[in-house]
N, CA, C, O and CB atoms as a CASP TS submission, in Angstrom:
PFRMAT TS
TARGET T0000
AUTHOR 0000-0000-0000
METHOD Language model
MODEL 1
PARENT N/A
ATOM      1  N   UNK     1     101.016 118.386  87.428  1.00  0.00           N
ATOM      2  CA  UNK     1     101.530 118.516  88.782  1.00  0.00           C
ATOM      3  C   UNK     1     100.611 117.749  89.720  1.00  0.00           C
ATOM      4  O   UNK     1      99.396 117.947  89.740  1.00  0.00           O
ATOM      5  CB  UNK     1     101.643 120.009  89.205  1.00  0.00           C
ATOM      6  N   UNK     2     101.269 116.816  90.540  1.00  0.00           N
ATOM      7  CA  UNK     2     100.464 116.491  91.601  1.00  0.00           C
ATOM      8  C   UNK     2     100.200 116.776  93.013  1.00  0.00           C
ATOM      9  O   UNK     2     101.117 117.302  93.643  1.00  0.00           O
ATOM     10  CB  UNK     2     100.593 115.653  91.624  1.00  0.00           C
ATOM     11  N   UNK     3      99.415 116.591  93.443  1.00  0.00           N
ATOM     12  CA  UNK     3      98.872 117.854  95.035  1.00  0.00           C
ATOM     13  C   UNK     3      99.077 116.626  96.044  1.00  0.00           C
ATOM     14  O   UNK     3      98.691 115.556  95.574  1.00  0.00           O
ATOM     15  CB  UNK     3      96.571 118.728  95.156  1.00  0.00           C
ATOM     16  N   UNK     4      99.524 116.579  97.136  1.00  0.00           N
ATOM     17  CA  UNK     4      99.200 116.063  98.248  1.00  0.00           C
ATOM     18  C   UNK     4      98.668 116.903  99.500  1.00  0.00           C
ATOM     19  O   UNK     4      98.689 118.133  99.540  1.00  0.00           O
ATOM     20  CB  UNK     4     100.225 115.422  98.520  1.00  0.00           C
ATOM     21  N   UNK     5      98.145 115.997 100.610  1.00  0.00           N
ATOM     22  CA  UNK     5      97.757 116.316 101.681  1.00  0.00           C
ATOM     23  C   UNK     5      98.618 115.305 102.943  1.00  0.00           C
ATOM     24  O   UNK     5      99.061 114.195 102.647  1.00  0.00           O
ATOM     25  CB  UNK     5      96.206 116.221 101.539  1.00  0.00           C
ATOM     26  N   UNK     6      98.715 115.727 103.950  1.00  0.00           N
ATOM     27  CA  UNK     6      99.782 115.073 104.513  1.00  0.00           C
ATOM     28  C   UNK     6      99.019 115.330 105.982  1.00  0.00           C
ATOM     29  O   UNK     6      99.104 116.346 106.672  1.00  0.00           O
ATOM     30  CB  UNK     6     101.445 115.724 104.170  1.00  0.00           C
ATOM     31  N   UNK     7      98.121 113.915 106.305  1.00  0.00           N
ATOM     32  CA  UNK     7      96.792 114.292 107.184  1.00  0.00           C
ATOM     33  C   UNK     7      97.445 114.891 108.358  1.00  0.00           C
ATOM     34  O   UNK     7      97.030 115.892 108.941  1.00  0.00           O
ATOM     35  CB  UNK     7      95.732 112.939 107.656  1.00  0.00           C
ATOM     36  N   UNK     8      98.975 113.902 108.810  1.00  0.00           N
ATOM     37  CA  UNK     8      99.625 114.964 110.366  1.00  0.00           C
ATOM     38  C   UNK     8      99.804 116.163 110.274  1.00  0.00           C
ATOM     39  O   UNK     8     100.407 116.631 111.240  1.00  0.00           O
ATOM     40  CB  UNK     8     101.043 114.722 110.956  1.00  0.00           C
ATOM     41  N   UNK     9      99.333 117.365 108.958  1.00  0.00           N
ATOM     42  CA  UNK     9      99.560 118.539 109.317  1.00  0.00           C
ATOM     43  C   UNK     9      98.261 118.990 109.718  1.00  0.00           C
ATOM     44  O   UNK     9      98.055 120.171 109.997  1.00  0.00           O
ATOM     45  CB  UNK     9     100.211 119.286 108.356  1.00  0.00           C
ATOM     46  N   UNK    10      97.236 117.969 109.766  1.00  0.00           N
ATOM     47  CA  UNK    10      96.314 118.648 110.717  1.00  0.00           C
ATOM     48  C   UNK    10      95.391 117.344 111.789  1.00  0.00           C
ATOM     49  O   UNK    10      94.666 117.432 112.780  1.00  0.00           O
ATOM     50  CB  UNK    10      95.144 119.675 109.611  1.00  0.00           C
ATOM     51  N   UNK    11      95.679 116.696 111.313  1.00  0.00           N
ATOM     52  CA  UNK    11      95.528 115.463 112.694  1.00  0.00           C
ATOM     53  C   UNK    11      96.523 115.415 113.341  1.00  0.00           C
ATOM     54  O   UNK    11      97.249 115.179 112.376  1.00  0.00           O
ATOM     55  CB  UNK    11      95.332 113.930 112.410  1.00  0.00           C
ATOM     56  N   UNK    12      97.313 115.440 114.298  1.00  0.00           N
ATOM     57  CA  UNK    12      98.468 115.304 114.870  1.00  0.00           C
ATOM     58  C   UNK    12      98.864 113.644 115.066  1.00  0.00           C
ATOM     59  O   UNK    12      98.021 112.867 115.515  1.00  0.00           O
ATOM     60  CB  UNK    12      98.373 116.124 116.174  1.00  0.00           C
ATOM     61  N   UNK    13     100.051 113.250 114.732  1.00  0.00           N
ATOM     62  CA  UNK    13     100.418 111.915 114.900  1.00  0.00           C
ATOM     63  C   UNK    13     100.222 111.234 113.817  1.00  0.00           C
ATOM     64  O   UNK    13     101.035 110.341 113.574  1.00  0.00           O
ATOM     65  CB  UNK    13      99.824 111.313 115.879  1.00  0.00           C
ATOM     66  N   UNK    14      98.980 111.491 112.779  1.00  0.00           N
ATOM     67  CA  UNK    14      98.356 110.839 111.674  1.00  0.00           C
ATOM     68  C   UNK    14      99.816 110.401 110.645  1.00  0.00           C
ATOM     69  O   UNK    14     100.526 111.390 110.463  1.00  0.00           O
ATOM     70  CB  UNK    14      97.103 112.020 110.888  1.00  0.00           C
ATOM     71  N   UNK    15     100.169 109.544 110.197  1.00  0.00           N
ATOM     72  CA  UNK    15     101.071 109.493 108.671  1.00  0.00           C
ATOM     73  C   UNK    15     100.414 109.165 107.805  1.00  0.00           C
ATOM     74  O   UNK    15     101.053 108.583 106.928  1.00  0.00           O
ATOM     75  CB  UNK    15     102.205 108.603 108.464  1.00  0.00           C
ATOM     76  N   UNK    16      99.303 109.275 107.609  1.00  0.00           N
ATOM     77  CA  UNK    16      98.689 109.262 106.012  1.00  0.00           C
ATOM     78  C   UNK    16      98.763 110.519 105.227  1.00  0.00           C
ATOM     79  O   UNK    16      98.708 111.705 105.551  1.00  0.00           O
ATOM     80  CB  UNK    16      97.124 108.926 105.978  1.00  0.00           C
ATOM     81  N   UNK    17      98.910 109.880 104.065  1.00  0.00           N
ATOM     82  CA  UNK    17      99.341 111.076 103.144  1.00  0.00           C
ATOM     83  C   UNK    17      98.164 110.642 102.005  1.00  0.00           C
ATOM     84  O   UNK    17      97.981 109.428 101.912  1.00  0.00           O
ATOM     85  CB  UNK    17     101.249 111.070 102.526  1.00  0.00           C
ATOM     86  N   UNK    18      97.336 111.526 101.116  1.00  0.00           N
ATOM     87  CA  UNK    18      96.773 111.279 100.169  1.00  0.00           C
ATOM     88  C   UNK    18      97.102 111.934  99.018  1.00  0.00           C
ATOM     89  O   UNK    18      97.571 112.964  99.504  1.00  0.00           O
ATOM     90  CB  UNK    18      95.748 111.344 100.420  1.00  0.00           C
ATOM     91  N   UNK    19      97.178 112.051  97.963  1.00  0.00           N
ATOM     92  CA  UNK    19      96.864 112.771  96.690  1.00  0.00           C
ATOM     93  C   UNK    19      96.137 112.664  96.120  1.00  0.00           C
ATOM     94  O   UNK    19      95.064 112.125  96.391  1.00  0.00           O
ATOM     95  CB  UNK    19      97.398 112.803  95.951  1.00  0.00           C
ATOM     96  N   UNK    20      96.688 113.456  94.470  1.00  0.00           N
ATOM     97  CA  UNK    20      95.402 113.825  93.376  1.00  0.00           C
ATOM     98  C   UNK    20      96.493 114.874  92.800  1.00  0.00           C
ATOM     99  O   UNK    20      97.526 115.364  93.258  1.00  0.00           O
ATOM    100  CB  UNK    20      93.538 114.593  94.087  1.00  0.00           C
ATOM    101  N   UNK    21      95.556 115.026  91.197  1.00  0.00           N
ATOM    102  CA  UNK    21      95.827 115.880  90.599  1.00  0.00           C
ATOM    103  C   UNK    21      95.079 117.042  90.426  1.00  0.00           C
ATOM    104  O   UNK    21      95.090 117.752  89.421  1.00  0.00           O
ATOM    105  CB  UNK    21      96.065 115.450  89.796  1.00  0.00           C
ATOM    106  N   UNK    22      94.531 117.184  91.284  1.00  0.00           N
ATOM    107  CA  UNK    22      93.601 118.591  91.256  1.00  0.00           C
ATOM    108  C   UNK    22      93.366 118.467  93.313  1.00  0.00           C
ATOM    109  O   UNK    22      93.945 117.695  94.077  1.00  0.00           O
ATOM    110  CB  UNK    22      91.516 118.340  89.869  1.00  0.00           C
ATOM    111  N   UNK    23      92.386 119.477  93.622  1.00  0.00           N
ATOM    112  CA  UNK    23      92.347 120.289  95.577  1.00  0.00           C
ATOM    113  C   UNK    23      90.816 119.029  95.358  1.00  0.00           C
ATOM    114  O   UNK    23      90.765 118.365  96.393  1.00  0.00           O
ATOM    115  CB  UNK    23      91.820 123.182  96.053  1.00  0.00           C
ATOM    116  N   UNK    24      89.976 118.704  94.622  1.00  0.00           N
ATOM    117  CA  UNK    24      88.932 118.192  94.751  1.00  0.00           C
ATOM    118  C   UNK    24      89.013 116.724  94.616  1.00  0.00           C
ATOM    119  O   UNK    24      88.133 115.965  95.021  1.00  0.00           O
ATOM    120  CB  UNK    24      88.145 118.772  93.980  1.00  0.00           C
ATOM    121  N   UNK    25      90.219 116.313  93.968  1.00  0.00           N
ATOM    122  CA  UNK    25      90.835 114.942  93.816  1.00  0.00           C
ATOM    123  C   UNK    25      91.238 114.425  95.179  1.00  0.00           C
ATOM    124  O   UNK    25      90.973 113.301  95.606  1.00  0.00           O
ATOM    125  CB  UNK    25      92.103 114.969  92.857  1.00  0.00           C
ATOM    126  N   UNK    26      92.056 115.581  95.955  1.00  0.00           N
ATOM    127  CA  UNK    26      92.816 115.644  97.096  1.00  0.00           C
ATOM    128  C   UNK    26      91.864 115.807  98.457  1.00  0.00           C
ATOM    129  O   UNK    26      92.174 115.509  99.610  1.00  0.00           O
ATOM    130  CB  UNK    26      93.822 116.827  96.902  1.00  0.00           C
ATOM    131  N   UNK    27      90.781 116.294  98.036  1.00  0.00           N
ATOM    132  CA  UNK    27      89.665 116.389  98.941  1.00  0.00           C
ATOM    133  C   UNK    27      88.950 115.147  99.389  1.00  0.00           C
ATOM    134  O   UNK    27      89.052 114.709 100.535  1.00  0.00           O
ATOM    135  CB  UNK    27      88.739 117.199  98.366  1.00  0.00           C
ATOM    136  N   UNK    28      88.075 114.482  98.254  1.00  0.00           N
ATOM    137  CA  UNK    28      87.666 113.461  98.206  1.00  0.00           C
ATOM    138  C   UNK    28      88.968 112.073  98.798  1.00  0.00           C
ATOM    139  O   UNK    28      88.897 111.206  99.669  1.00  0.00           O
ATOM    140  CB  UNK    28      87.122 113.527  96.754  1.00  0.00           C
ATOM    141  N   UNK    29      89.835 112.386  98.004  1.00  0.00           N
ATOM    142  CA  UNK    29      90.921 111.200  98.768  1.00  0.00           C
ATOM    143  C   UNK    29      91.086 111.707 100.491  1.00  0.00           C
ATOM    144  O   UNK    29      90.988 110.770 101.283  1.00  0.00           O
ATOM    145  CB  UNK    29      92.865 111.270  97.834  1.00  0.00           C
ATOM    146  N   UNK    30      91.212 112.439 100.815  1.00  0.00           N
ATOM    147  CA  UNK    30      90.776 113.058 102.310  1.00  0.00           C
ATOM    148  C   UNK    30      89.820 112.983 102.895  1.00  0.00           C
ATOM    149  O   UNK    30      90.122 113.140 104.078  1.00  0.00           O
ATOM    150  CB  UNK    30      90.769 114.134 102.478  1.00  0.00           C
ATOM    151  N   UNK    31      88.758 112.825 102.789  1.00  0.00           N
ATOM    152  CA  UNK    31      87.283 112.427 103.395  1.00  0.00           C
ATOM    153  C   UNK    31      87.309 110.475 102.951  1.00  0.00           C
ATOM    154  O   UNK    31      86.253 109.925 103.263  1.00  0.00           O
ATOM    155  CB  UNK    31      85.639 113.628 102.297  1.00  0.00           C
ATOM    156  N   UNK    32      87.831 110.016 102.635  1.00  0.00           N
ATOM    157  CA  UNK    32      87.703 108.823 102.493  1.00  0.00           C
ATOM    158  C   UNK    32      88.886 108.509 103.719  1.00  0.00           C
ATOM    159  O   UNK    32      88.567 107.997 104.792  1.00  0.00           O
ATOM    160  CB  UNK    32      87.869 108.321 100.905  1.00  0.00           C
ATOM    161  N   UNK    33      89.946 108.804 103.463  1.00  0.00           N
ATOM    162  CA  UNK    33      90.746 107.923 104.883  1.00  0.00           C
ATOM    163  C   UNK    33      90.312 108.776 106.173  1.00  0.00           C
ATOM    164  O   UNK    33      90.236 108.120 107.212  1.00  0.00           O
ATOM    165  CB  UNK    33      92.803 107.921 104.818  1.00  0.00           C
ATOM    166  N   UNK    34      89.958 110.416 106.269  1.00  0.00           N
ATOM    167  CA  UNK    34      89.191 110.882 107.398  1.00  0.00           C
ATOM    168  C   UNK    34      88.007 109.613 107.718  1.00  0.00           C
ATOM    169  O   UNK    34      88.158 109.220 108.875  1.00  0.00           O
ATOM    170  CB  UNK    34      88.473 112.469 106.977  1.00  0.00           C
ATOM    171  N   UNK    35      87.287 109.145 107.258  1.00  0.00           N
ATOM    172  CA  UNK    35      86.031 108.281 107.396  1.00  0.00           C
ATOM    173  C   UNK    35      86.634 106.561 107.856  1.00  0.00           C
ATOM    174  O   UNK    35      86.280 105.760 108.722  1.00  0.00           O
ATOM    175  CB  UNK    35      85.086 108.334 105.662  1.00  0.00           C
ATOM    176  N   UNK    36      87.553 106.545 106.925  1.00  0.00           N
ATOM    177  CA  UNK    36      88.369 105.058 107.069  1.00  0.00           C
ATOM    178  C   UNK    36      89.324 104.762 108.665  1.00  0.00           C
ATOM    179  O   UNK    36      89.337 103.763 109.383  1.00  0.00           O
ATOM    180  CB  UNK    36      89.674 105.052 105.601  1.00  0.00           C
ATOM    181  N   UNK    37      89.845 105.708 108.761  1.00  0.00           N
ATOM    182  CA  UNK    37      90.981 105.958 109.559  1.00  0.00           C
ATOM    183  C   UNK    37      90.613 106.758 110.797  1.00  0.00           C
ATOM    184  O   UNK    37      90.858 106.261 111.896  1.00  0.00           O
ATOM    185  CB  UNK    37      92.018 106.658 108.760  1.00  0.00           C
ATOM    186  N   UNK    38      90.199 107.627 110.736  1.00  0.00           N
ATOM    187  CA  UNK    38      89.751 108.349 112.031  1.00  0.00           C
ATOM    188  C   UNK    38      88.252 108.645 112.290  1.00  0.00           C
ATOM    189  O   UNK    38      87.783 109.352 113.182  1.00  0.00           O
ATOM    190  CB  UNK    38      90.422 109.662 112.073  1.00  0.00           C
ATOM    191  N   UNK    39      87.552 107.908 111.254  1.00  0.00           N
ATOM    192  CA  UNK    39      85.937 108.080 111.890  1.00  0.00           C
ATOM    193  C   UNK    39      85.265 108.843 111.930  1.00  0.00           C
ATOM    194  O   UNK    39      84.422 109.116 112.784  1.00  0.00           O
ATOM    195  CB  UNK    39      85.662 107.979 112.880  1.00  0.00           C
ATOM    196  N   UNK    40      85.595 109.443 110.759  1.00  0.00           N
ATOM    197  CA  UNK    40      85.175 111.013 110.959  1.00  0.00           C
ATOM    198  C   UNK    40      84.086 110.680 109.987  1.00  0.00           C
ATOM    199  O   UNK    40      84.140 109.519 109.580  1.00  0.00           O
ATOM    200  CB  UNK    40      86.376 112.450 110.521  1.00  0.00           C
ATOM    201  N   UNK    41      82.829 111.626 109.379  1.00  0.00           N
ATOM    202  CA  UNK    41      81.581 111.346 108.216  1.00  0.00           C
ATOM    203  C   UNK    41      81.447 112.060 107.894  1.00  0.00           C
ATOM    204  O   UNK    41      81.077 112.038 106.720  1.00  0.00           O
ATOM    205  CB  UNK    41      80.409 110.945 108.272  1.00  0.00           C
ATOM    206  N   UNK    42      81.610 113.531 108.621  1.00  0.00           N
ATOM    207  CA  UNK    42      81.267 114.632 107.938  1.00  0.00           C
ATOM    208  C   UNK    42      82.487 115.449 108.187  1.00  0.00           C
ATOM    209  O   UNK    42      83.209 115.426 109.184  1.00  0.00           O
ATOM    210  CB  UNK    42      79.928 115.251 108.361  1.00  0.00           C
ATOM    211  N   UNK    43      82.619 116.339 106.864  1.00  0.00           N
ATOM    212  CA  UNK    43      83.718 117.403 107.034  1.00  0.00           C
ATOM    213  C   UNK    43      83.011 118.608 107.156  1.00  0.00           C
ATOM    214  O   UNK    43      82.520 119.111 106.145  1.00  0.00           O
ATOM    215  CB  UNK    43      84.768 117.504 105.854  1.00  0.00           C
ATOM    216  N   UNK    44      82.912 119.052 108.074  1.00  0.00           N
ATOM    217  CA  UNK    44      82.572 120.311 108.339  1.00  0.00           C
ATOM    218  C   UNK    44      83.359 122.254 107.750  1.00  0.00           C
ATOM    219  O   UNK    44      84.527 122.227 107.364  1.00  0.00           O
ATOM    220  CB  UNK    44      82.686 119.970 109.770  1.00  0.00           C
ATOM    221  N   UNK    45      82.963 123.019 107.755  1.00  0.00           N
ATOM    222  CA  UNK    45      83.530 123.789 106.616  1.00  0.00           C
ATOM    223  C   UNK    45      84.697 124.814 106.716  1.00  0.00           C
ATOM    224  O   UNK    45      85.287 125.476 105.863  1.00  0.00           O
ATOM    225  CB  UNK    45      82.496 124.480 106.101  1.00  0.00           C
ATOM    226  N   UNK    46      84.864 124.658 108.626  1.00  0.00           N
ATOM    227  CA  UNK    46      86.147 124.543 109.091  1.00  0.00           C
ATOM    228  C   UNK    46      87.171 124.033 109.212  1.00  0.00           C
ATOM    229  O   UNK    46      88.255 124.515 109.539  1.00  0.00           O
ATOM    230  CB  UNK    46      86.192 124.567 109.604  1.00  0.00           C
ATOM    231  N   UNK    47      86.684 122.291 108.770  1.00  0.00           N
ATOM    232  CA  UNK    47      87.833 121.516 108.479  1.00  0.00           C
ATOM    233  C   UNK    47      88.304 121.737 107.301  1.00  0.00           C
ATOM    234  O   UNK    47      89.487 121.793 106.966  1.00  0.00           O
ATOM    235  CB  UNK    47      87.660 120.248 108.591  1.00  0.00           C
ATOM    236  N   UNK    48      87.236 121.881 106.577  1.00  0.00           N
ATOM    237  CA  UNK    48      87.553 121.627 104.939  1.00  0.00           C
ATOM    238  C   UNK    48      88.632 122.593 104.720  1.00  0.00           C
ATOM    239  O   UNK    48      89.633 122.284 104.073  1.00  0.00           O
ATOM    240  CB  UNK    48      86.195 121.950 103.789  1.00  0.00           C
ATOM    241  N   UNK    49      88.435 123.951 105.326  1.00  0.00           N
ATOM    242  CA  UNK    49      89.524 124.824 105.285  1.00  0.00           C
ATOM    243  C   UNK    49      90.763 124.379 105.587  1.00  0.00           C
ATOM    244  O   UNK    49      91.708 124.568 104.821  1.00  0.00           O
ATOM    245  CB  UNK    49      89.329 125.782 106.011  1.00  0.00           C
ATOM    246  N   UNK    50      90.901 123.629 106.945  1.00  0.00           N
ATOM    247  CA  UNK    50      92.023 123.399 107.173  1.00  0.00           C
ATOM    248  C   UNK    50      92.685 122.492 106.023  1.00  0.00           C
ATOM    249  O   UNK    50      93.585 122.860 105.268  1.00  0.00           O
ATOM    250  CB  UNK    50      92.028 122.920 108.428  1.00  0.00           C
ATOM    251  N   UNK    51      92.222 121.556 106.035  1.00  0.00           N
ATOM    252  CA  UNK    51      92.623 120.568 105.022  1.00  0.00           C
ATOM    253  C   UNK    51      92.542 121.704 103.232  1.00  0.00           C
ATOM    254  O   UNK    51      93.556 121.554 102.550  1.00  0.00           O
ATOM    255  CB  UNK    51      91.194 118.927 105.196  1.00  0.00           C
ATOM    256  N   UNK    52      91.999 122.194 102.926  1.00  0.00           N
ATOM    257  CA  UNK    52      92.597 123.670 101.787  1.00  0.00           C
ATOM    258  C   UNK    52      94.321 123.935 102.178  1.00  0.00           C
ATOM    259  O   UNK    52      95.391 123.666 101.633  1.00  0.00           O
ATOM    260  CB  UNK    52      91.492 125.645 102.319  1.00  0.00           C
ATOM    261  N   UNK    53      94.001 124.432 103.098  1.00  0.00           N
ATOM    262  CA  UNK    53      95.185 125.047 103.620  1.00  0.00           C
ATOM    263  C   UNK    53      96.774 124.470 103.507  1.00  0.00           C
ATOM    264  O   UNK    53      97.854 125.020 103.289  1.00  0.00           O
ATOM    265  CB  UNK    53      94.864 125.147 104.945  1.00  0.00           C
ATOM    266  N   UNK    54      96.306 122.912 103.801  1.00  0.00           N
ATOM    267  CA  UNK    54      97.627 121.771 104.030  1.00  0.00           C
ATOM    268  C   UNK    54      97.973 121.238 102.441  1.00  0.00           C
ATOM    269  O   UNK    54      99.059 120.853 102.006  1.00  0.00           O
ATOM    270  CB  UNK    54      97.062 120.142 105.199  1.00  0.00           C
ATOM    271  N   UNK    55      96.873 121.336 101.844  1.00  0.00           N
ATOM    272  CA  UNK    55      97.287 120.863 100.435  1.00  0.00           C
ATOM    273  C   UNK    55      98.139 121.410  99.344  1.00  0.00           C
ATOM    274  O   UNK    55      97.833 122.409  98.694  1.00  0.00           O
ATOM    275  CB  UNK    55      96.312 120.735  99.857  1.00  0.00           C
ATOM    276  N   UNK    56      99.403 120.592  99.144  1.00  0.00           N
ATOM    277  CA  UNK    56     100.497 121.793  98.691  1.00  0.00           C
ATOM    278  C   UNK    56     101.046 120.376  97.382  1.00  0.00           C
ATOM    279  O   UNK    56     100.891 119.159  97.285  1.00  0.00           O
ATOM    280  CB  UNK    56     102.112 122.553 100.429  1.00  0.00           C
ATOM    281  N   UNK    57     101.728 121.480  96.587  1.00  0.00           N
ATOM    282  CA  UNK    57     102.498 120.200  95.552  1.00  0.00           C
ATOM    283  C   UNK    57     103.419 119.120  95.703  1.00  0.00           C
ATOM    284  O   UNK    57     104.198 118.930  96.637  1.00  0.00           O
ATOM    285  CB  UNK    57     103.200 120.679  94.679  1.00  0.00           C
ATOM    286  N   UNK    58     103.280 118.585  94.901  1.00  0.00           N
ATOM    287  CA  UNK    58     104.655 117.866  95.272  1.00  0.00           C
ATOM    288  C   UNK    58     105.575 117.671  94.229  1.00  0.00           C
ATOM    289  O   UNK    58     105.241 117.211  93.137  1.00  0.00           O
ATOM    290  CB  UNK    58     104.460 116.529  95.818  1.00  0.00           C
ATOM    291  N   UNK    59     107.054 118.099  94.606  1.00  0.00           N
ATOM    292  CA  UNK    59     107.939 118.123  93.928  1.00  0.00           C
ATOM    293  C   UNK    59     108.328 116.809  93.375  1.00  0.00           C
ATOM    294  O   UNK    59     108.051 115.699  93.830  1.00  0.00           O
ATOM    295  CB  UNK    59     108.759 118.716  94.524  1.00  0.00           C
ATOM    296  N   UNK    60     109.212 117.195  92.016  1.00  0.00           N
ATOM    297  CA  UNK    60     110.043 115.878  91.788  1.00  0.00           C
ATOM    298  C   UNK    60     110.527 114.991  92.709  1.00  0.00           C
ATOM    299  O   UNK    60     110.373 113.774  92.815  1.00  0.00           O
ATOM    300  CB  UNK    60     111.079 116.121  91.219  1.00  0.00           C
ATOM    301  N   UNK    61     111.377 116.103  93.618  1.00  0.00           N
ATOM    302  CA  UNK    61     112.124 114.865  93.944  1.00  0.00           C
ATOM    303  C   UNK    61     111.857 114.502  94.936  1.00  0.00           C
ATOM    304  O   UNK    61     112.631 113.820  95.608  1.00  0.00           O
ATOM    305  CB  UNK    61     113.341 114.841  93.943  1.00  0.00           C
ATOM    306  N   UNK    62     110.530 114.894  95.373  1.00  0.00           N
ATOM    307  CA  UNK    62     109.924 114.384  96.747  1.00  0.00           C
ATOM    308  C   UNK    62     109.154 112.967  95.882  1.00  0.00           C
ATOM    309  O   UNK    62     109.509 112.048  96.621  1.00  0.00           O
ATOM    310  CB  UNK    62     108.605 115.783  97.725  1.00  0.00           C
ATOM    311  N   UNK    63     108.760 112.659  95.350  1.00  0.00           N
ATOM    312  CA  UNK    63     108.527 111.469  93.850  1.00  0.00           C
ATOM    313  C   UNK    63     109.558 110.598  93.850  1.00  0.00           C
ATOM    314  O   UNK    63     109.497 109.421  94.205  1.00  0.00           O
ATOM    315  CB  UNK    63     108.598 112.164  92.166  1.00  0.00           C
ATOM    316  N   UNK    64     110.657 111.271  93.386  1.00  0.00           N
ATOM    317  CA  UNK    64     112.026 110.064  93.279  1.00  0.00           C
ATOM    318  C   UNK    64     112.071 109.430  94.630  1.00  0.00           C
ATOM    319  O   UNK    64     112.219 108.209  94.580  1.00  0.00           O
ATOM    320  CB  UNK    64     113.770 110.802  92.964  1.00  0.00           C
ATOM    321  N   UNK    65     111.957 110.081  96.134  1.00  0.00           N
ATOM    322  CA  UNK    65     112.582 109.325  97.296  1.00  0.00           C
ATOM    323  C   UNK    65     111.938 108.126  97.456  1.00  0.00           C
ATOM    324  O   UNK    65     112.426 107.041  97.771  1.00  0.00           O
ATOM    325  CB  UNK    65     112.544 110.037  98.590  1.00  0.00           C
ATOM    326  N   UNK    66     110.264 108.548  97.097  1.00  0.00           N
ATOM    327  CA  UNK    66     109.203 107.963  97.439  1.00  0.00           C
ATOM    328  C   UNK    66     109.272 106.492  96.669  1.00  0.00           C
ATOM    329  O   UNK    66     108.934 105.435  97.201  1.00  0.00           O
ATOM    330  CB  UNK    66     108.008 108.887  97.116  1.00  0.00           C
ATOM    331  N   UNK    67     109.893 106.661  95.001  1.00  0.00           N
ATOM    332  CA  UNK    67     109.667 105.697  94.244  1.00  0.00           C
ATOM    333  C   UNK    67     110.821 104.555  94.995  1.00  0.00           C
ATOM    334  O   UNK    67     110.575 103.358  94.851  1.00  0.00           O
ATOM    335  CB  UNK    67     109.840 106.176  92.610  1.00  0.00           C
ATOM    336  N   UNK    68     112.038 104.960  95.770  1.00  0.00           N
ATOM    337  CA  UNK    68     113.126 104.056  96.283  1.00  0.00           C
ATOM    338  C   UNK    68     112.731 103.147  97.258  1.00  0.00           C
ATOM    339  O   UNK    68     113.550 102.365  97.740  1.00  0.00           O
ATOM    340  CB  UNK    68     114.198 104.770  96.831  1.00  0.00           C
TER
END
């Protein structure tokens, strides 16, 4: 199963989306475009929560739309 994070559910406006197959895959891919993209260096352990929080699966056929 694969996990995404979908940064506008906690940056507002953001459309980056990252994954992984594991919350620490999905983490690390999250602190890299946080750092790339919004400038951020450190995740602090309130964010980190938030970003816990947003990280949810992703279905098949949210996969199929993506592959079109």
């Amino acid at each position: 199963m694969s996990l995404e994070l979908r940064c506008g559910d906690v940056v507002t406006g953001c459309g980056g989306v990252v994954s992984g197959a594991t919350q620490d895959e999905v983490l690390v891919a999250a602190a890299a475009h946080a750092a790339d993209v919004h400038g951020l260096t450190n995740i602090d352990d309130a964010t980190k929560r938030q970003l816990i929080a947003a990280i949810h699966p992703v279905r098949a056929d949210d996969r199929a739309l993506r592959a079109r």
